[in-house]
C-alpha positions in Angstrom: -12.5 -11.2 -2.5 -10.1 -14.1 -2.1 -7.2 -12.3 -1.2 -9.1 -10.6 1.5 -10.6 -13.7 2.9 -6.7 -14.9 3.1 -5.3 -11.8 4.4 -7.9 -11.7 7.1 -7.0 -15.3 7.7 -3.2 -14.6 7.9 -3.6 -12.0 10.1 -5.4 -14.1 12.8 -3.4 -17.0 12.3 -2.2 -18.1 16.4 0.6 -19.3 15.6 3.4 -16.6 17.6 5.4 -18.1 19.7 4.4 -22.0 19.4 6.4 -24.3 21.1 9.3 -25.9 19.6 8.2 -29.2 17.7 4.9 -27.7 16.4 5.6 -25.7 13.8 4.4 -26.3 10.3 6.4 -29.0 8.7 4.3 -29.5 5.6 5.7 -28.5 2.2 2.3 -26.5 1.4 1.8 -23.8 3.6 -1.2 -22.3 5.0 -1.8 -19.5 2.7 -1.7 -22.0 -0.3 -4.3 -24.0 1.0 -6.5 -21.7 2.0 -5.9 -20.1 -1.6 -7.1 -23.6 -3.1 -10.4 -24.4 -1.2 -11.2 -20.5 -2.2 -10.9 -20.6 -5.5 -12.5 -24.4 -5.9 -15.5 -22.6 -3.6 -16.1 -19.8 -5.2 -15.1 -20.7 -8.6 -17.2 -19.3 -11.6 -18.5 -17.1 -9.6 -18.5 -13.1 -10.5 -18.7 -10.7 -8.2 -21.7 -8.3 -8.1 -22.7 -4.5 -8.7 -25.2 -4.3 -6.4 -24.8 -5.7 -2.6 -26.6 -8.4 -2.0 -29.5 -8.7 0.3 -32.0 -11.3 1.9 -34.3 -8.5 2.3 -38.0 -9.2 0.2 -38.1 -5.9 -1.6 -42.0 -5.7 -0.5 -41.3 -5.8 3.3 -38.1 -3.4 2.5 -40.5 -1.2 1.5 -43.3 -1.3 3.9 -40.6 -1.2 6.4 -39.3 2.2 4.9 -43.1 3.0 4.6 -43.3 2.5 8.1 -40.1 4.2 9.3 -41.2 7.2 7.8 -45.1 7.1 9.0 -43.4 6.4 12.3 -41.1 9.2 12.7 -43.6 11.5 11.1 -44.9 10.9 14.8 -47.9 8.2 13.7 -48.8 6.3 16.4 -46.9 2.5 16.4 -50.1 0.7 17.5 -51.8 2.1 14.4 -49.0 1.1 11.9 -48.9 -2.1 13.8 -52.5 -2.9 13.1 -52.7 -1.7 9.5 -49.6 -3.4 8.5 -50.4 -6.8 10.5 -47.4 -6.8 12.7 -46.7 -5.9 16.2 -46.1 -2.5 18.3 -42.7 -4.2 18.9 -41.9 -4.5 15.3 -42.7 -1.1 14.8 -40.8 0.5 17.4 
C-alpha cells in the first residue's frame, strides 16, 4: 500500500519545468520522505482480507432489503413508511 501511495505521489509531483534556482537542493529527496511519514503512519498495521466499510451491517441489509422490494416494483412510499425513512431515500 505504501509504494502505491508514493507512486501515485511521484507521478503528480509539479515539478516539470521549474524555474532555475528552485529545484530541490535537499540531500533527502521527496520519495524518501514521503516513504518515512508512511511507514511511521501506518506502522504495525496489517492489511485486511475483507474491504473495509462504514456501512452498519443492519442498514446494509435493510437497504438491500429495500433495493430488492423496490425493484420488485413495491411502491417507494410504502417501503418508506415501513422502514421509517423517506420516499427520497428509497428512490
Amino acid at each position: 500500500m505504501q509504494e502505491l501511495l508514493v507512486r501515485r505521489y511521484l507521478d503528480t509531483k509539479p515539478h516539470v519545468g521549474a524555474p532555475e534556482g528552485f529545484e530541490d537542493s535537499s540531500s533527502a529527496s521527496i520519495e524518501k520522505v514521503v516513504r518515512r511519514v508512511l511507514a511511521q503512519l501506518y506502522c504495525g498495521m496489517i492489511e485486511s482480507d475483507v474491504p473495509v466499510s462504514d456501512m452498519i451491517p443492519e442498514k446494509d441489509q435493510r437497504n438491500q432489503e429495500i433495493f430488492a422490494r423496490y425493484t420488485a416494483r413495491e411502491r417507494a412510499i410504502d417501503l418508506a413508511r415501513e422502514f421509517g425513512i423517506s420516499v427520497r431515500r428509497v428512490e
